[in-house]
C-alpha positions in Angstrom: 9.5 19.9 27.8 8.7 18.9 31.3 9.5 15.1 30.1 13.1 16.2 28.5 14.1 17.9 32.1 12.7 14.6 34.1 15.3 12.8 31.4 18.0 15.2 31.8 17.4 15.0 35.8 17.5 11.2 35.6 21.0 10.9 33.9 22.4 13.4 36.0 21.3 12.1 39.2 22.5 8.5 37.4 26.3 10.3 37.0 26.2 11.6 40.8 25.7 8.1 42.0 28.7 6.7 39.6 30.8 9.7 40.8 30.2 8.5 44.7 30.8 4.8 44.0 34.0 5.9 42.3 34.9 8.1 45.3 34.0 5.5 48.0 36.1 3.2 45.7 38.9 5.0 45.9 38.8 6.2 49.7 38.9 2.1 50.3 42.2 1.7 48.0 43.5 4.7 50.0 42.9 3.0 52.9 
């Protein structure tokens, strides 16, 4: 159990990150 939410936390923190590069990525094309 504990290792499935460690997993779970991994791949979300993982999709965070990808969701700020895309954001910073698009505040430069804004700009």
């Amino acid at each position: 159990m504990r290792t499935t939410v460690y997993r779970l936390n991994r791949k979300y923190n993982q999709r965070d990150r990808c969701k700020k590069e895309i954001t910073v990525l698009r505040q430069r094309d804004v700009t």
